[in-house]
DRENGU-891042 format. One record per residue (C-alpha): chain; residue in three letters; y negated, x, z negated. Coordinates in nm, 2 decimals, padded with zeros to 4 digits. Layout:
(rec "A" "ALA" (Y X Z))
...
This chain:
(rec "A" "UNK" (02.02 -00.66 -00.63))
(rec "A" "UNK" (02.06 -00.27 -00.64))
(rec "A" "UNK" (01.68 -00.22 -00.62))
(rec "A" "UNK" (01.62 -00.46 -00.95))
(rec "A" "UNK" (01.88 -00.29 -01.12))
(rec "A" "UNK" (01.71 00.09 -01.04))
(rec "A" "UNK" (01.41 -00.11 -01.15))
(rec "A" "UNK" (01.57 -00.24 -01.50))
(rec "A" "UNK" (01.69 00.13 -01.58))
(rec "A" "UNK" (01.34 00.27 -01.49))
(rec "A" "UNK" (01.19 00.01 -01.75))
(rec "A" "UNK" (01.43 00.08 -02.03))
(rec "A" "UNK" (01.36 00.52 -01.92))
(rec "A" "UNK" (00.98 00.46 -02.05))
(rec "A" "UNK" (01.09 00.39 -02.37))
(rec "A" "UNK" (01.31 00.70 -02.42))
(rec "A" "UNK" (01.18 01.07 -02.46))
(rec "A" "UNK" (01.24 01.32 -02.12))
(rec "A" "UNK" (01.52 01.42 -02.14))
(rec "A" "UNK" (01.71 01.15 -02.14))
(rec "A" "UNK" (01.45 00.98 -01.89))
(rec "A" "UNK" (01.57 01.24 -01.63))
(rec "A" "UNK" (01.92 01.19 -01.73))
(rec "A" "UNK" (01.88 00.80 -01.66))
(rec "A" "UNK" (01.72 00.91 -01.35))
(rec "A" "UNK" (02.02 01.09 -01.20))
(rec "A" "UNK" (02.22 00.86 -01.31))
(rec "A" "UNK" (02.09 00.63 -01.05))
(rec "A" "UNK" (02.10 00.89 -00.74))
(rec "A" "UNK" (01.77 01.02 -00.76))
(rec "A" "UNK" (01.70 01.34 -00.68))
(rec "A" "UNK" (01.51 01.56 -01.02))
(rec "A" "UNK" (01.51 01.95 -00.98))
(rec "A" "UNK" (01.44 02.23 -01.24))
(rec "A" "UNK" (01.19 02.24 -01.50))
(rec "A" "UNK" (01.04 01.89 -01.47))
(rec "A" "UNK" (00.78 01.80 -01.65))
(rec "A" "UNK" (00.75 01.40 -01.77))
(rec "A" "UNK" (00.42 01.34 -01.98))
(rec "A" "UNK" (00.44 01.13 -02.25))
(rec "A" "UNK" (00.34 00.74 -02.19))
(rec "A" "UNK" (00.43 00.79 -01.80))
(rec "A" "UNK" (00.60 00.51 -01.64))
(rec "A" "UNK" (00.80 00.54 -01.31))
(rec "A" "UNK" (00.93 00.24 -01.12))
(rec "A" "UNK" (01.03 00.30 -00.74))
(rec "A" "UNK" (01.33 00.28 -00.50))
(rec "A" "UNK" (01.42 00.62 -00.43))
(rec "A" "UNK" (01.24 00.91 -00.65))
(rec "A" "UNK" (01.30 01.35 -00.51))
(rec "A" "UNK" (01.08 01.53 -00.77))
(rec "A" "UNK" (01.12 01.91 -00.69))
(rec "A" "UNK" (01.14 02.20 -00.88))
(rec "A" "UNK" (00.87 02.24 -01.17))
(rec "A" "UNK" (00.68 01.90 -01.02))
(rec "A" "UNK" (00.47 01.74 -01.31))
(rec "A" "UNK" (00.45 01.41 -01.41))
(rec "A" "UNK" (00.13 01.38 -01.68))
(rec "A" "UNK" (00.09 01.15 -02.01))
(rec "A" "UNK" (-00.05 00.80 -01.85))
(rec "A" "UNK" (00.03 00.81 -01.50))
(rec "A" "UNK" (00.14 00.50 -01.36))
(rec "A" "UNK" (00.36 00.48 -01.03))
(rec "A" "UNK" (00.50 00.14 -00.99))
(rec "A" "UNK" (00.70 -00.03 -00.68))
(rec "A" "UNK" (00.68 00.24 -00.40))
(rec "A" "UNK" (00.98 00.22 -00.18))
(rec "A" "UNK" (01.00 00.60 -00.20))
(rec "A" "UNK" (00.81 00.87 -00.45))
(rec "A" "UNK" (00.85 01.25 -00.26))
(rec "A" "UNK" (00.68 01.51 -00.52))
(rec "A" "UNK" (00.75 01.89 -00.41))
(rec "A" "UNK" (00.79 02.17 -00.61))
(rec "A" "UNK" (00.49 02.25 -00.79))
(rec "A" "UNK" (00.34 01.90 -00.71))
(rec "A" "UNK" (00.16 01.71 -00.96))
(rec "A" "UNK" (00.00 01.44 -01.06))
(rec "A" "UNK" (-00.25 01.41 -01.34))
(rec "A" "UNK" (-00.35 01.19 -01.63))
(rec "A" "UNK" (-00.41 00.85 -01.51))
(rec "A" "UNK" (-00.39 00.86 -01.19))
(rec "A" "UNK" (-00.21 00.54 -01.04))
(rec "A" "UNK" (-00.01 00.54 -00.72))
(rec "A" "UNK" (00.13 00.15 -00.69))
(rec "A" "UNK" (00.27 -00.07 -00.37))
(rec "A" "UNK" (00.54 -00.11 -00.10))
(rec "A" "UNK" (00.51 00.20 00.10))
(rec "A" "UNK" (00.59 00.56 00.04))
(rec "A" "UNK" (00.42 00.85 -00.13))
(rec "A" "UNK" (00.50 01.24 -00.05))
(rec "A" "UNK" (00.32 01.51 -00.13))
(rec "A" "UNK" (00.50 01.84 -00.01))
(rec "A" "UNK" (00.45 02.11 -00.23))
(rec "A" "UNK" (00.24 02.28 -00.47))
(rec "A" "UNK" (00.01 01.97 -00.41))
(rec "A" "UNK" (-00.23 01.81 -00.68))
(rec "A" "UNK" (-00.34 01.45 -00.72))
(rec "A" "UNK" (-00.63 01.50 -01.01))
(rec "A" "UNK" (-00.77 01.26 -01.25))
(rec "A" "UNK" (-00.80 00.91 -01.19))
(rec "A" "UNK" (-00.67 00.86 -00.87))
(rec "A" "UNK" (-00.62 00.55 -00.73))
(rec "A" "UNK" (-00.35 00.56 -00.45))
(rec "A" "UNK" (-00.25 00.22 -00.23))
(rec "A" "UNK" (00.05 00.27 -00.07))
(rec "A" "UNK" (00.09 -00.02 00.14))
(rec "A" "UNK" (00.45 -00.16 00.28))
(rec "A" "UNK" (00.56 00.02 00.62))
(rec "A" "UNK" (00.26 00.29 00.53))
(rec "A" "UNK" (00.29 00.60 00.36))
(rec "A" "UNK" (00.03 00.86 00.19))
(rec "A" "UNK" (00.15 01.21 00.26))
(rec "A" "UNK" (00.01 01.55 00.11))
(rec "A" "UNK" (00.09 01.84 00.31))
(rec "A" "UNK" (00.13 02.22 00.17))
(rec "A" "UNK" (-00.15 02.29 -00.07))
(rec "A" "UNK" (-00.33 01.99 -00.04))
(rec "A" "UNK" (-00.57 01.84 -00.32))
(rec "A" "UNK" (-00.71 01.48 -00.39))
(rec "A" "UNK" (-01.01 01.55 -00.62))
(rec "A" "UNK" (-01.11 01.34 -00.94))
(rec "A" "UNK" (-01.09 00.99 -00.89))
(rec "A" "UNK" (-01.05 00.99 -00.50))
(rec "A" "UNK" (-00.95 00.64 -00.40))
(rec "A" "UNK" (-00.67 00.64 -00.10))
(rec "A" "UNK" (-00.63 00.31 00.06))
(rec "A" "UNK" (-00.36 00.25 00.35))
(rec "A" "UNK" (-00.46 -00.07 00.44))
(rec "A" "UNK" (-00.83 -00.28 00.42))
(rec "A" "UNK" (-00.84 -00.63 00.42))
(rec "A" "UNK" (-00.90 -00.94 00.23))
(rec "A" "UNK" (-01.03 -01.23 00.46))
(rec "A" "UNK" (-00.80 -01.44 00.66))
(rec "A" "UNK" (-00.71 -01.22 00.99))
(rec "A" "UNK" (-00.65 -01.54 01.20))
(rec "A" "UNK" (-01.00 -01.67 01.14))
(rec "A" "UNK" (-01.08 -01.34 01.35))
(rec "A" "UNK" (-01.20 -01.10 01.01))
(rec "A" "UNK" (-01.12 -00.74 01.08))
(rec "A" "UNK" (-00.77 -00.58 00.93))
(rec "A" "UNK" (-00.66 -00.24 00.93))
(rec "A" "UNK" (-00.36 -00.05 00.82))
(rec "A" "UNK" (-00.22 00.31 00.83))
(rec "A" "UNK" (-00.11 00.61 00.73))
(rec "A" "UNK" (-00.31 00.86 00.51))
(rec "A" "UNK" (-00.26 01.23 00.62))
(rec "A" "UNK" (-00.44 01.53 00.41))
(rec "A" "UNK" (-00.31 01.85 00.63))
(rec "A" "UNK" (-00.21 02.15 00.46))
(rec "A" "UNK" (-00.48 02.36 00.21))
(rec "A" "UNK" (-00.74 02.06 00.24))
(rec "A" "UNK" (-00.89 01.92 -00.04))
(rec "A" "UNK" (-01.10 01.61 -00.15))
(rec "A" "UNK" (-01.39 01.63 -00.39))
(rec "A" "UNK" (-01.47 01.36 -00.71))
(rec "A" "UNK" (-01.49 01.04 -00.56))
(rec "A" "UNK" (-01.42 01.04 -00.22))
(rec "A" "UNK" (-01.27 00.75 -00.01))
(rec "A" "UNK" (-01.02 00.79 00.20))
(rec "A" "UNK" (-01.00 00.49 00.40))
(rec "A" "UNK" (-00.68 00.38 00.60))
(rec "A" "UNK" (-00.52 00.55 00.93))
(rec "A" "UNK" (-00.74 00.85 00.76))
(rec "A" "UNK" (-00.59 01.20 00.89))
(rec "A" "UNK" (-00.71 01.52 00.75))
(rec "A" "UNK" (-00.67 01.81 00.94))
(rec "A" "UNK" (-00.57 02.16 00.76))
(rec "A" "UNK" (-00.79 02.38 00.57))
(rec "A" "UNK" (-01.04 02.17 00.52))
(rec "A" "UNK" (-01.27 02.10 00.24))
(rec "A" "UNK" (-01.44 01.77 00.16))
(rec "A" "UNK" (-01.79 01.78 00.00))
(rec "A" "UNK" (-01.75 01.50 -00.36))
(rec "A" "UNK" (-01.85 01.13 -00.26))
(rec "A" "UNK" (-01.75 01.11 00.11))
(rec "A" "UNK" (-01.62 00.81 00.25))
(rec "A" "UNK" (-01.37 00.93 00.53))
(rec "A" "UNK" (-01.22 00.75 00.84))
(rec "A" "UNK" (-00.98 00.86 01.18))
(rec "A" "UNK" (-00.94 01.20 01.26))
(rec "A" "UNK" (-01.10 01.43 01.01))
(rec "A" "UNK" (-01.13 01.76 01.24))
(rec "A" "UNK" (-00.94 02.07 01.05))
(rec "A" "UNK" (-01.12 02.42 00.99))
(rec "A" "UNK" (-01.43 02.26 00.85))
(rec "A" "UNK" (-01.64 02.22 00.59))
(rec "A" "UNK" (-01.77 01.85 00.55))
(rec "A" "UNK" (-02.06 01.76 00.41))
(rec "A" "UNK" (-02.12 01.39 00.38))
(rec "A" "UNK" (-02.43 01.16 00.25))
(rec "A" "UNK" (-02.42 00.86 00.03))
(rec "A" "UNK" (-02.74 00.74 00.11))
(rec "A" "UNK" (-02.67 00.66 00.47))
(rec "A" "UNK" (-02.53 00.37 00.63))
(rec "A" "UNK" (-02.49 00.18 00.94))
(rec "A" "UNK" (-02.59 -00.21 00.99))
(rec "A" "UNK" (-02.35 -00.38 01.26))
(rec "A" "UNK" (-02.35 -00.76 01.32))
(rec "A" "UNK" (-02.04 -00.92 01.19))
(rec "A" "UNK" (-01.95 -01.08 01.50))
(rec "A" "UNK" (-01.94 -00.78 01.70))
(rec "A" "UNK" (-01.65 -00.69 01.42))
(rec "A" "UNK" (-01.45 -01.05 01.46))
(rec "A" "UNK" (-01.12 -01.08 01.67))
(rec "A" "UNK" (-01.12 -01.44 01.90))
(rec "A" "UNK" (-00.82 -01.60 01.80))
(rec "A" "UNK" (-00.67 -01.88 02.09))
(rec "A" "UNK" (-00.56 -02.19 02.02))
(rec "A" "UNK" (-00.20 -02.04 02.19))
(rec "A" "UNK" (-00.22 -01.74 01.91))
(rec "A" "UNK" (-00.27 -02.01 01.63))
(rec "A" "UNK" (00.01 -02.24 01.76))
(rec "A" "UNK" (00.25 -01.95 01.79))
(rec "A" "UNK" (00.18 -01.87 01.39))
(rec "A" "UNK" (00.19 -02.20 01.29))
(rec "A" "UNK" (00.52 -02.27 01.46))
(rec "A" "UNK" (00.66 -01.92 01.36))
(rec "A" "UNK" (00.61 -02.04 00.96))
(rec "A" "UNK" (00.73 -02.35 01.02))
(rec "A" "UNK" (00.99 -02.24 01.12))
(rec "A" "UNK" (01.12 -02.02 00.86))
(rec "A" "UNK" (00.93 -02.26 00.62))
(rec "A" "UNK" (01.10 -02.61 00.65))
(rec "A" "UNK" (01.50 -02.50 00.75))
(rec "A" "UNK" (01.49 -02.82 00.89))
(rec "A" "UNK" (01.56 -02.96 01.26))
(rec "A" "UNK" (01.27 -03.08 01.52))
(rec "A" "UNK" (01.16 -02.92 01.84))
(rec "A" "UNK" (00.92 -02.74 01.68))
(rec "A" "UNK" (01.15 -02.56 01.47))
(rec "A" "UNK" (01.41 -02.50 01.70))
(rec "A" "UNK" (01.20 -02.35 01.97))
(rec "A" "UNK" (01.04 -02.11 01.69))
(rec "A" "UNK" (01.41 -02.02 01.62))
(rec "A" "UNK" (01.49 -01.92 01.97))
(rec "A" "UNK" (01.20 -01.73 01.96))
(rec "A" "UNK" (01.32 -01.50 01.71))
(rec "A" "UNK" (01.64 -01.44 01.86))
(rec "A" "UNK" (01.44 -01.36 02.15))
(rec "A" "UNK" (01.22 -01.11 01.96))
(rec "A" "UNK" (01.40 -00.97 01.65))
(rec "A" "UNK" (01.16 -00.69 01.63))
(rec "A" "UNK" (00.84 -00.91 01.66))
(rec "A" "UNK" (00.93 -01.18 01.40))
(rec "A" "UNK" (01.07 -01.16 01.04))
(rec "A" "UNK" (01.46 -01.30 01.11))
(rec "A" "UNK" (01.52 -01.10 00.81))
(rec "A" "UNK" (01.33 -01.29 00.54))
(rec "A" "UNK" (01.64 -01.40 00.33))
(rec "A" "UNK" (01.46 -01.70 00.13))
(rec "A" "UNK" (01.65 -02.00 00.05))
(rec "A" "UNK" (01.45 -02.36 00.23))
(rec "A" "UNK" (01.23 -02.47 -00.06))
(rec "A" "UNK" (01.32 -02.82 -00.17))
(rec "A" "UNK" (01.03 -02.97 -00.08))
(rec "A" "UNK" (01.05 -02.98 00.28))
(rec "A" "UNK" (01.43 -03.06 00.30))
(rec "A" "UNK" (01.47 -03.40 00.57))
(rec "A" "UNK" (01.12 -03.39 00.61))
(rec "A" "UNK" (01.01 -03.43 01.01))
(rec "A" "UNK" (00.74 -03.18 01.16))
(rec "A" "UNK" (00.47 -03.20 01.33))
(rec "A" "UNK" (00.16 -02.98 01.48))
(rec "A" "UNK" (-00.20 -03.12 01.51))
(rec "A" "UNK" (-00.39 -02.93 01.79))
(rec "A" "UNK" (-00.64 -03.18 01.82))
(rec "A" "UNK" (-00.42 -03.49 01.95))
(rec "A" "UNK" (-00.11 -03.49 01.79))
(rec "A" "UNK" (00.05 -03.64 01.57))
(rec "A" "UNK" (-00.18 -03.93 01.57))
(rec "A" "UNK" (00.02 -04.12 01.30))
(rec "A" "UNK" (00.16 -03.88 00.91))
(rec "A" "UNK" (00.41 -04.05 00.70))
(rec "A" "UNK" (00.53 -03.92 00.35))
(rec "A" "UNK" (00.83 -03.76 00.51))
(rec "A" "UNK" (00.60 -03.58 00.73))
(rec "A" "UNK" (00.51 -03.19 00.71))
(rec "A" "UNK" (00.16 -03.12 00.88))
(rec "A" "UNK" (00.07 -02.82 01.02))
(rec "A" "UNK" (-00.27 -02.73 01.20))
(rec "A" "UNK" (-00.62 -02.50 01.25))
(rec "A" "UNK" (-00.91 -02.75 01.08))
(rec "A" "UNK" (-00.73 -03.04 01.00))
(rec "A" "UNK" (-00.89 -03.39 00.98))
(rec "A" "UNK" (-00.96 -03.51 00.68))
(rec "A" "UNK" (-00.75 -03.83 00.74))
(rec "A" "UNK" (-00.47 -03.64 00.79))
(rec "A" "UNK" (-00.50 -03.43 00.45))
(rec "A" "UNK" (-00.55 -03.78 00.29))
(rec "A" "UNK" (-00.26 -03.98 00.40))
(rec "A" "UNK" (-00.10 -04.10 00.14))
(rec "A" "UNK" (00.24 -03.89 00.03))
(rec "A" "UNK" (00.18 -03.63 00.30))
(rec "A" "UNK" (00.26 -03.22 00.29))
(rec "A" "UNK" (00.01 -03.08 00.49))
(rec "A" "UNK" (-00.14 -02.70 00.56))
(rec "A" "UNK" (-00.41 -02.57 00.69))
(rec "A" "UNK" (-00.40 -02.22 00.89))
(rec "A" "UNK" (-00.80 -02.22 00.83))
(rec "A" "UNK" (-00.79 -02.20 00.48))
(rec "A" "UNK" (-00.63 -01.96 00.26))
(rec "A" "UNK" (-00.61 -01.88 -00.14))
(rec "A" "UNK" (-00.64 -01.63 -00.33))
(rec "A" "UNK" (-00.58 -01.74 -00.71))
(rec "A" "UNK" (-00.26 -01.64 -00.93))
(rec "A" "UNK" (-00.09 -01.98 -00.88))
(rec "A" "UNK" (00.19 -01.98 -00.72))
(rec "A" "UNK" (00.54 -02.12 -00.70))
(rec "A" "UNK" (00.81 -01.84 -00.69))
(rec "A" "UNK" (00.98 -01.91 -00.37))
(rec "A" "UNK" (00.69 -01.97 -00.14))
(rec "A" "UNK" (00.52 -01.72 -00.30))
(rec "A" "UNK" (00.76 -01.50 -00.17))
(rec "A" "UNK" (00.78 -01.65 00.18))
(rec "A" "UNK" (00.39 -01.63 00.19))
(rec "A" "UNK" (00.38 -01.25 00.12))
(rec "A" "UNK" (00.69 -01.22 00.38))
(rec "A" "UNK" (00.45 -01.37 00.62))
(rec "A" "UNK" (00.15 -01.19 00.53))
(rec "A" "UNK" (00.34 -00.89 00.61))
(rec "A" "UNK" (00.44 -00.98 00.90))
(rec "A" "UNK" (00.20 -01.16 01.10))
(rec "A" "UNK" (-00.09 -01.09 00.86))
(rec "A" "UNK" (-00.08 -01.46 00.80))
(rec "A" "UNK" (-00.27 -01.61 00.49))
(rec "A" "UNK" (-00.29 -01.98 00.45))
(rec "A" "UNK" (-00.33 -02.24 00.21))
(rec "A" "UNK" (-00.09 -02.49 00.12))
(rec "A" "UNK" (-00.16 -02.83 -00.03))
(rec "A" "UNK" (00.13 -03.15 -00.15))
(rec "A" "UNK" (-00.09 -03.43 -00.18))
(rec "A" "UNK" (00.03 -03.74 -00.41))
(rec "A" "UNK" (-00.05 -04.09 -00.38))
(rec "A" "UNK" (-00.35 -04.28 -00.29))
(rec "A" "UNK" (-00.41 -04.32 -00.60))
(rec "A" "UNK" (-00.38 -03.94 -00.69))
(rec "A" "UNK" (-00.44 -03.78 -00.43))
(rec "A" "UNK" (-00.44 -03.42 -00.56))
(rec "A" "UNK" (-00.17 -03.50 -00.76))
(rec "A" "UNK" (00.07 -03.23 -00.66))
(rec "A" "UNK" (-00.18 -02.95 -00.54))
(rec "A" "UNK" (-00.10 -02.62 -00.59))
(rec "A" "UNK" (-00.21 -02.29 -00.43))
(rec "A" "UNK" (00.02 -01.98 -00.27))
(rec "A" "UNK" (-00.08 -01.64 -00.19))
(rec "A" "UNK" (-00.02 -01.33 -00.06))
């Protein structure tokens, strides 16, 4: 509740002029030093914000959920640059983001600027790359994006993430930079090269025991009901606290309340009723169409803007967990049988 209340004031501060911007701001604990500059039209909504001594906010920057905002003294970031998402940004001091930056901060990952570092004119930072479904075997990354100490980017480069840049080092405009940047150097990079690998040598083989052990970890935390399946998921994060997400505080949707469970991994269960839940990897079509059944399929995924609120939320919780995207489907009747459908994403 604390956080949606820091975010409510930070709404109603865009609308005001500075001064009383950065008065709101300490109101709420955060951390503003001497001689800040806030441009006009800049809007600020994170968790915890430190800017230091003569940092500078400028007219039409956006910076917009971050669990934390670090900007040093003399730090900076210019017009229209956007730094958005879960994670953290710091830049230490006397750093610059330039023009047009785009800046992913992803939850658990941070972007940090050392001394006298510099992204150039519409650098793109990204701390974590992917988009296809990670249990079909697509590749996924995520990481931290380092830029040591008087380094600096030129116009358009790409920092990809678990990028590190190593101090005193310059970037040549237009590179595309990933792992260890070696510091001391000069980097010149072409645009007009590129390597051709075959997609398969990039994919991950999934087992049928990883799959299971997703599909009874959502369950789990997906139903709140009983079952064997459930309960064995539930002893498996008190087992693992650190592995799982025993902290997802989500309410059981509706939907699946009294409704039995039940795994298909190629045999069972032979028979679905309407106060079944059906959970598999390529489920048969007779089981998707069985007449008042909830079903999902770990081998498909969405990702449109429907959703419903709560299993929105329990889908992102276990995207960022497990890297888990799936697609979920209540069929209606027989008559209907897509009567009900709607689609949740991470």
């Amino acid at each position: 509740m604390e956080k949606y209340v820091k975010y409510f004031v930070q709404i109603v501060a865009f609308f005001v002029p500075a001064f009383l911007k950065v008065a709101l701001w300490r109101c709420l604990g955060f951390k503003i030093g001497k001689r800040v500059k806030i441009g006009l039209f800049s809007f600020v909504m994170v968790e915890q914000l430190h800017l230091g001594d003569d940092a500078c906010l400028d007219p039409f920057t956006l910076v917009a959920l971050l669990k934390e905002l670090y900007l040093g003294d003399k730090s900076r970031i210019a017009v229209f640059s956007k730094v958005y998402g879960g994670g953290s940004f710091k830049a230490e001091r006397r750093n610059l983001v330039s023009v047009q930056c785009l800046i992913e901060c992803h939850p658990g990952c941070a972007v940090i600027m050392r001394d006298y570092a510099c992204f150039g004119p519409r650098n793109t930072i990204y701390t974590h790359g992917d988009y296809l479904p990670p249990l079909q075997g697509y590749p996924s990354k995520r990481g931290d994006v380092i830029i040591g100490e008087y380094s600096w980017t030129g116009m358009a480069t790409v920092l990809l993430p678990g990028t590190t840049i190593g101090a005193r080092t310059i970037i040549t405009p237009g590179a595309v930079l990933s792992g260890q940047v070696p510091g001391n150097s000069f980097i010149k990079s072409s645009a007009y090269q590129y390597d051709v690998v075959p997609l398969e040598g990039k994919m991950t083989q999934r087992s049928s025991r990883d799959i299971l052990r997703y599909m009874n970890n959502a369950l789990a935390l997906s139903c709140g009901g009983g079952g064997a399946i459930t309960a064995a998921a539930l002893k498996r994060v008190q087992a693992e606290p650190g592995f799982l997400f025993q902290d997802l505080s989500l309410a059981p949707p509706g939907i699946y309340k009294g409704k039995a469970l039940g795994v298909y991994d190629g045999h069972a269960p032979s028979k679905t009723a309407g106060d079944m839940i059906v959970a598999g990897y390529g489920l048969p079509e007779e089981i998707k169409k069985a007449e008042g059944t909830s079903w999902m399929d770990f081998k498909d995924y969405a990702a449109g803007p429907e959703s419903d609120k709560v299993l929105s939320s329990l889908i992102e919780r276990l995207y960022l967990k497990l890297n888990l995207r799936f697609l979920f489907v209540k069929h209606g009747t027989a008559e209907n049988p897509g009567g009900n459908g709607h689609k949740l994403h991470s």
